[in-house]
ZAVEXZA-247773 format. One record per residue (C-alpha): residue in three letters; x, y, z. Coordinates in pm, 1 decimal, padded with zeros to 6 digits. Example, Ala and Ser with C-alpha at 12.3 -4.5 7.8 and 13.67 -1.06 7.14 Angstrom:
2
SITE resn       px       py       pz
SITE  Ala  01230.0 -00450.0  00780.0
SITE  Ser  01367.0 -00106.0  00714.0
! end
This chain:
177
SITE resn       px       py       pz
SITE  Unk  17326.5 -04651.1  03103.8
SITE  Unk  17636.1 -04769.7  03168.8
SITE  Unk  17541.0 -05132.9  03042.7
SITE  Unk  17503.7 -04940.2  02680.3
SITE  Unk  17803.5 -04760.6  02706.0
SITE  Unk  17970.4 -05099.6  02727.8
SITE  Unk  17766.2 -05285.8  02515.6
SITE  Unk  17877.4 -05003.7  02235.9
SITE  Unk  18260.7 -04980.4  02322.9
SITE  Unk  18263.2 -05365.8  02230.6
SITE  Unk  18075.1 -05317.1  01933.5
SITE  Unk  18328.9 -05047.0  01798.6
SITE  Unk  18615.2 -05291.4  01904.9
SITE  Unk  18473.8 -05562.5  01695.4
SITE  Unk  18406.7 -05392.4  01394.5
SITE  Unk  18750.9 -05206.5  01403.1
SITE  Unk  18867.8 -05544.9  01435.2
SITE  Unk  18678.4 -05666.7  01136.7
SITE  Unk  18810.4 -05402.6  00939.9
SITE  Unk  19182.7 -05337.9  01008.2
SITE  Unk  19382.1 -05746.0  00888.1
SITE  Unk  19503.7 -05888.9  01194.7
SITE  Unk  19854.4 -05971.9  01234.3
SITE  Unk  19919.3 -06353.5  01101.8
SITE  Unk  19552.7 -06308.3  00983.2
SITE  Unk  19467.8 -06544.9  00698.2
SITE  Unk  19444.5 -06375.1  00338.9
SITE  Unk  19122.7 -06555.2  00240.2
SITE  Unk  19192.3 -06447.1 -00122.5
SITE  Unk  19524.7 -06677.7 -00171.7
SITE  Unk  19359.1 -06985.6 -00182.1
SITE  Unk  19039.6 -06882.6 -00411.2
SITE  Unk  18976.0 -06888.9 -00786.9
SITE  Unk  19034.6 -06558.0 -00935.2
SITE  Unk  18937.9 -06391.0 -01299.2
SITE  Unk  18920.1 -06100.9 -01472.8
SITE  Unk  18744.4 -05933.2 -01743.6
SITE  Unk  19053.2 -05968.1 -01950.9
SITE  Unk  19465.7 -05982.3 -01957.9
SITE  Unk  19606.0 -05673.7 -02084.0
SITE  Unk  19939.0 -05896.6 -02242.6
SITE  Unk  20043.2 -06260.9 -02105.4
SITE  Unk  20286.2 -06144.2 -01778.0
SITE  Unk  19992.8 -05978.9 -01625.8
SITE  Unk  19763.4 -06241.1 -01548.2
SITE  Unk  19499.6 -06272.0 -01304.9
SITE  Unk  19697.6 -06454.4 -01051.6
SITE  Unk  19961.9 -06157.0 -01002.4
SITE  Unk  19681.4 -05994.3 -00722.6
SITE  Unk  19676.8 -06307.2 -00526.1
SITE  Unk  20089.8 -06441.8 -00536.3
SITE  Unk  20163.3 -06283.6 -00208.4
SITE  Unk  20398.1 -06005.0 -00383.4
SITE  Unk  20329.0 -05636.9 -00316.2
SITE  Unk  20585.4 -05467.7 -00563.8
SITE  Unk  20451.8 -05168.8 -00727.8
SITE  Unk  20612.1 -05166.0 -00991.3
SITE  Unk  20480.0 -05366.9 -01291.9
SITE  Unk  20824.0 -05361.5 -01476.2
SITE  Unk  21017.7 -05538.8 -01191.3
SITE  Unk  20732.8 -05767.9 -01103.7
SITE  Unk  20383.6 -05798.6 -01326.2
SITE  Unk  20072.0 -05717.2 -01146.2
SITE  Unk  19758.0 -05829.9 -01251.3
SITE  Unk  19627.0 -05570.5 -01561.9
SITE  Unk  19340.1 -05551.9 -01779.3
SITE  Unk  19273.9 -05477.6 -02111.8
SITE  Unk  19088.3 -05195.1 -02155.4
SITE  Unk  18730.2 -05287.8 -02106.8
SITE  Unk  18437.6 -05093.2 -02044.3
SITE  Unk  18316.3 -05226.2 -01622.7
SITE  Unk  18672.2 -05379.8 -01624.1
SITE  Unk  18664.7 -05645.6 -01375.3
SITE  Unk  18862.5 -05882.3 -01114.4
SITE  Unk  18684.8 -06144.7 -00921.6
SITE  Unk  18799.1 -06353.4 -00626.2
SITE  Unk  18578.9 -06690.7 -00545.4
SITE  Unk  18642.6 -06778.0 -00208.0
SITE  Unk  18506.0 -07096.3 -00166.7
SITE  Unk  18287.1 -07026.4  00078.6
SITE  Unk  18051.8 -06809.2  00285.7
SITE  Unk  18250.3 -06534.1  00462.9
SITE  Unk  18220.1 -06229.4  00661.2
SITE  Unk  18429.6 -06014.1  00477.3
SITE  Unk  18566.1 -05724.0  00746.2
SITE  Unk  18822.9 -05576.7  00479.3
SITE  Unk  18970.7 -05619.3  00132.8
SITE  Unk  19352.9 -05449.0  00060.8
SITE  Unk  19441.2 -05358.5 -00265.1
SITE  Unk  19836.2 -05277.7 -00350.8
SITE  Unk  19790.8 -05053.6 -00662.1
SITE  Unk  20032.9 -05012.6 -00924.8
SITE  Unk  20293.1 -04718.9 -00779.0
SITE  Unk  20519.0 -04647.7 -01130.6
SITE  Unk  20260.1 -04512.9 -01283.9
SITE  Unk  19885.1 -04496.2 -01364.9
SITE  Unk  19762.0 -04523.0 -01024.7
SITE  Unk  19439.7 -04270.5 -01063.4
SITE  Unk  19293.9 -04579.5 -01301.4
SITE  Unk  19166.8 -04761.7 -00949.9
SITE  Unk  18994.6 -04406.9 -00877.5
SITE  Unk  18610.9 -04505.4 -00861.0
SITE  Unk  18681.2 -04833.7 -00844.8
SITE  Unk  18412.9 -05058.4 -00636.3
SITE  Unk  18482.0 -05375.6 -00413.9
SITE  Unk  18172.6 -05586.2 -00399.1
SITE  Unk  18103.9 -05853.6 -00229.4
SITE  Unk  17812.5 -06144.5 -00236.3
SITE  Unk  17711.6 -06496.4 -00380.7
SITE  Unk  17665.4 -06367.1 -00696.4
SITE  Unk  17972.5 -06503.8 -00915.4
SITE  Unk  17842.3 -06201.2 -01200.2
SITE  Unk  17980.8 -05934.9 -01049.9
SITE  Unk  17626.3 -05836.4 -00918.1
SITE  Unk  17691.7 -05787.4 -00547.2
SITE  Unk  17613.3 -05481.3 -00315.9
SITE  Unk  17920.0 -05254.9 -00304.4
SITE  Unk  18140.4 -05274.0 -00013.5
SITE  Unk  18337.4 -04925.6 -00063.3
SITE  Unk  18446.3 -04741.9 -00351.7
SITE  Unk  18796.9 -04602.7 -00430.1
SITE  Unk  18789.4 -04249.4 -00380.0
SITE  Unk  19214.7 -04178.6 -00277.5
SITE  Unk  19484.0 -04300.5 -00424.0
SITE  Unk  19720.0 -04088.2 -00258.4
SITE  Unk  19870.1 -04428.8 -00058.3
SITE  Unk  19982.5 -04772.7 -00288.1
SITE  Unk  19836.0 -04971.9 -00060.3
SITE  Unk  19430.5 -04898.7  00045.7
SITE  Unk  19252.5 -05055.2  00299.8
SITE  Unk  18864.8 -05052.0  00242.8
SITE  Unk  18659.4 -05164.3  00514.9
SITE  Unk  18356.4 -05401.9  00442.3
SITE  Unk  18194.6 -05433.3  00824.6
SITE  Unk  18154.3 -05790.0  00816.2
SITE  Unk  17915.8 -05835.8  00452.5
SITE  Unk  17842.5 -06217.7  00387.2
SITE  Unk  17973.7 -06347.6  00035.5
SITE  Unk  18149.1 -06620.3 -00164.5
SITE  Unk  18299.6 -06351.8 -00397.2
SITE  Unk  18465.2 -06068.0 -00341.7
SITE  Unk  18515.5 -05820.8 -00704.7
SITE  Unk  18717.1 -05489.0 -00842.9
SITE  Unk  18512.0 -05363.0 -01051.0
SITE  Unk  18539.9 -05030.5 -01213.8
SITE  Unk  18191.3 -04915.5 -01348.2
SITE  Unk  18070.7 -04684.8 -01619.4
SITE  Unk  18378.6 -04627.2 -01816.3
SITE  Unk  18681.3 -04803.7 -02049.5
SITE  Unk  18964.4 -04812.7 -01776.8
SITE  Unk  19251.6 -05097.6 -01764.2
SITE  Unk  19247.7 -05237.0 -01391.7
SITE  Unk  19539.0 -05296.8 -01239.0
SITE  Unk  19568.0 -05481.7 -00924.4
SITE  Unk  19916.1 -05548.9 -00792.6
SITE  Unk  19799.3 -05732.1 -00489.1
SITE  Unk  19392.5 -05817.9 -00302.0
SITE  Unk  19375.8 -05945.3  00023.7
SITE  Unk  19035.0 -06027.0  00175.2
SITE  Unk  19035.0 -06020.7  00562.4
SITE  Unk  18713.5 -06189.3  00726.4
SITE  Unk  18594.0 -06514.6  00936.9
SITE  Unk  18415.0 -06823.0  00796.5
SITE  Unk  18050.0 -06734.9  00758.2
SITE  Unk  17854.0 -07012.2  01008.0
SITE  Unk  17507.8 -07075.5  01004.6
SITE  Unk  17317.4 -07014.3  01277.0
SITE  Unk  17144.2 -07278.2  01417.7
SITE  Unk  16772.7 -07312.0  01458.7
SITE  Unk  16589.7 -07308.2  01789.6
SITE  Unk  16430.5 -07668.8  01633.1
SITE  Unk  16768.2 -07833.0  01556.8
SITE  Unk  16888.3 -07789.6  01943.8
SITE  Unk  16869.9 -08103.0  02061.2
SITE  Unk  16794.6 -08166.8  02428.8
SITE  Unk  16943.2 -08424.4  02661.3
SITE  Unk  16817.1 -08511.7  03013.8
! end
């Protein structure tokens, strides 16, 4: 029994691990290919969630904004397969920040948008929200906020996680006597 007890405690340390950034953890997200359903005007591009700047206010320094699209839409590609443990988002904090309400964070190898959802956005009481993905396996990581015309506004997205390794096959060991 106590074995389990063990065996559990170290499972809840790993995925609290997986799902709170590390300090000096790598944001996978700054070195990916991002898009977005659309730019809202020319300063808020898609590249204003990934430049490392976590102002809140979209006057002083742009954040990334849609136009107002119905499933509006912002897509990291991360180059490769990761376990994703957790994805930040900075929203917008002088004004507007109930538009990220509902909002989903999916992630997969589907570069459509069409990946299982990670966690929705159901508070936007804090600017910066921390949503925990446990470790799901994908190349692309994606805001997307379904079912209605909304403009999305993301002033910063980190993506937390560890390369995604295969594991090797009992057939490829190779044995040596």
């Amino acid at each position: 029994m106590k074995c389990i007890v063990v065996l559990l405690a170290f499972a809840a340390v790993g995925w609290a691990q997986l799902c709170n950034p590390q300090i000096g953890g790598q944001n996978l997200a700054r070195s990916g290919g991002v898009k977005q359903s659309s730019t809202y005007a020319p300063q808020y591009t898609v590249d204003k969630a990934i430049d490392g700047i976590k102002n809140t206010n979209t006057f002083v320094q742009a954040c990334a904004i849609t136009g107002y699209d119905k499933n509006a839409w912002w897509q990291v590609d991360l180059k490769n397969s990761y376990k994703v443990g957790s994805v930040v988002i900075v929203n917008r904090g002088d004004c507007c920040a109930d538009r990220l309400k509902g909002a989903q964070i999916r992630v997969g190898n589907s570069a459509d948008n069409n990946n299982p959802v990670c966690a929705t956005v159901t508070d936007v009481s804090q600017l910066t929200i921390n949503m925990c993905c446990k470790g799901m396996v994908g190349q692309y990581v994606s805001v997307v906020i379904p079912g209605r015309n909304e403009y999305l506004q993301l002033c910063e997205v980190e993506v937390y996680g560890e390369e995604n390794k295969p594991e090797e096959k009992p057939e490829e060991k190779q044995l040596c006597w």
